[in-house]
C-alpha positions in Angstrom: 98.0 89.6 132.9 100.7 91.0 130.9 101.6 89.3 127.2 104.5 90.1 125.6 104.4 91.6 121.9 106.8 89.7 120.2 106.0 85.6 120.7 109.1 83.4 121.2 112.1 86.1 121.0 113.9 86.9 124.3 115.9 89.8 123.7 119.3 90.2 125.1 121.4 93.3 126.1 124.9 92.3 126.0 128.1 92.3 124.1 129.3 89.4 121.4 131.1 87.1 124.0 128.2 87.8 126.9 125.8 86.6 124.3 127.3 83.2 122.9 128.2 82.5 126.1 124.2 83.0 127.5 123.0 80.8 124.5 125.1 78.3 124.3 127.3 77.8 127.5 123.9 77.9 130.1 122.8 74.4 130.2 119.1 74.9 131.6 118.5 77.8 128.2 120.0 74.8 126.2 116.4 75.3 124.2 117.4 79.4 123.0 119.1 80.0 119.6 120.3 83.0 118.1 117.7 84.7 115.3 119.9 85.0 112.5 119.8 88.4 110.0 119.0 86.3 106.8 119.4 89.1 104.8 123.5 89.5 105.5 126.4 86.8 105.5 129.6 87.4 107.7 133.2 86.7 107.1 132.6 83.0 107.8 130.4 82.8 104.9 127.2 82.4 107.8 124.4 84.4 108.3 125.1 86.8 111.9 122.8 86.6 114.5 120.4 89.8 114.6 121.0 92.6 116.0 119.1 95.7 116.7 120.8 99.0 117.9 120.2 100.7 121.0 118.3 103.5 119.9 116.3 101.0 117.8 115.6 99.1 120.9 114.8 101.6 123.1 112.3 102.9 121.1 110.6 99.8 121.1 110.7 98.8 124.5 109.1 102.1 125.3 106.4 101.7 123.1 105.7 98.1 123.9 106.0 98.9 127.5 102.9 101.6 127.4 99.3 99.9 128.2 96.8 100.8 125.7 94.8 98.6 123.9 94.9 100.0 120.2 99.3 99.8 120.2 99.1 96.2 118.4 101.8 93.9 116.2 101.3 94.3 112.3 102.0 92.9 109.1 102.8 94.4 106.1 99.6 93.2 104.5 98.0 96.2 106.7 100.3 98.8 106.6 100.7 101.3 103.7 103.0 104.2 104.7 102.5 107.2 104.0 105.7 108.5 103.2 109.3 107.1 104.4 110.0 109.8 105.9 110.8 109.6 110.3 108.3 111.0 112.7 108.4 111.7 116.4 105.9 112.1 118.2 106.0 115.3 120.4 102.5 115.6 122.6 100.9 113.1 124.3 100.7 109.4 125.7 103.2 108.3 122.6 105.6 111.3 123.1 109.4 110.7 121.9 108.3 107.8 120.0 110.3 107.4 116.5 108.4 105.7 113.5 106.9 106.4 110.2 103.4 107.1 109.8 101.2 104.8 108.2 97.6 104.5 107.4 96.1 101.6 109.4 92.3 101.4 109.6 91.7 104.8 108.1 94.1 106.9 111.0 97.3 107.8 111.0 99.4 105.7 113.6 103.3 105.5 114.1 104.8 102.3 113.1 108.0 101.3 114.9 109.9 98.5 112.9 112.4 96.3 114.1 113.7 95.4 111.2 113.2 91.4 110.0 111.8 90.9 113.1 108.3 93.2 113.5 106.1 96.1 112.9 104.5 97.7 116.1 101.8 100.3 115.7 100.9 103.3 118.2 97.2 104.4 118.2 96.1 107.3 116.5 98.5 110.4 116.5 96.6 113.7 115.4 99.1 115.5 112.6 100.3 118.3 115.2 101.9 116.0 117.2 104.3 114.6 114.5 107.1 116.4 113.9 109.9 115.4 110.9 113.2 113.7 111.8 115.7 115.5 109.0 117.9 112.3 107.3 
């Protein structure tokens, strides 16, 4: 049975007017709401609904789309990153998957963040697969 990652969030692919309409003109979702960034304010003084770049989402969906038991939602509480620098991963199951590496239960793992929203954690990534995203 498959469970998804992130409980209660429905992600939608569309532009601003596809998406208001889907949320508040379709009577049988009359129950969705928009997830609002809480940590910016519009022109109408409001905080914007959230939302996540492509590259940002794709990432995840990739990652969260991979069976394996160890790739798990985390907090902060049990994170500490190593560094803030960006990683991808270039060998193996994970391969092309962007992150930063953390420490998680004494190995290294890739943390994809969506920001204000989640942390998602691969499984263990040996150091010769990691290779430096310049900034």
């Amino acid at each position: 049975m498959l469970k998804p990652f992130v409980q209660q969030f429905v992600f939608l692919y569309s532009n601003k007017e596809g998406a208001y309409k889907f949320v508040n003109e379709v009577p049988e979702l009359n129950y969705l709401t928009f997830y609002y960034n809480h940590f910016d304010v519009a022109n109408t003084g409001y905080n914007p609904p959230l939302t996540i770049p492509f590259n940002k989402m794709s990432n995840f969906i990739r990652l969260t789309s991979l069976e394996d038991e160890h790739v798990e939602v985390i907090t902060n509480k049990h994170v500490v990153f190593k560094n803030d620098e960006m990683v991808r991963i270039t060998d193996g199951k994970f391969k092309g998957i962007v992150g930063k590496v953390a420490r998680i239960d004494r190995n290294n793992r890739v943390v994809v963040t969506i920001e204000n929203v989640c942390m998602i954690a691969t499984a263990f990534v040996p150091k010769y697969a990691l290779e430096k995203i310049p900034d």
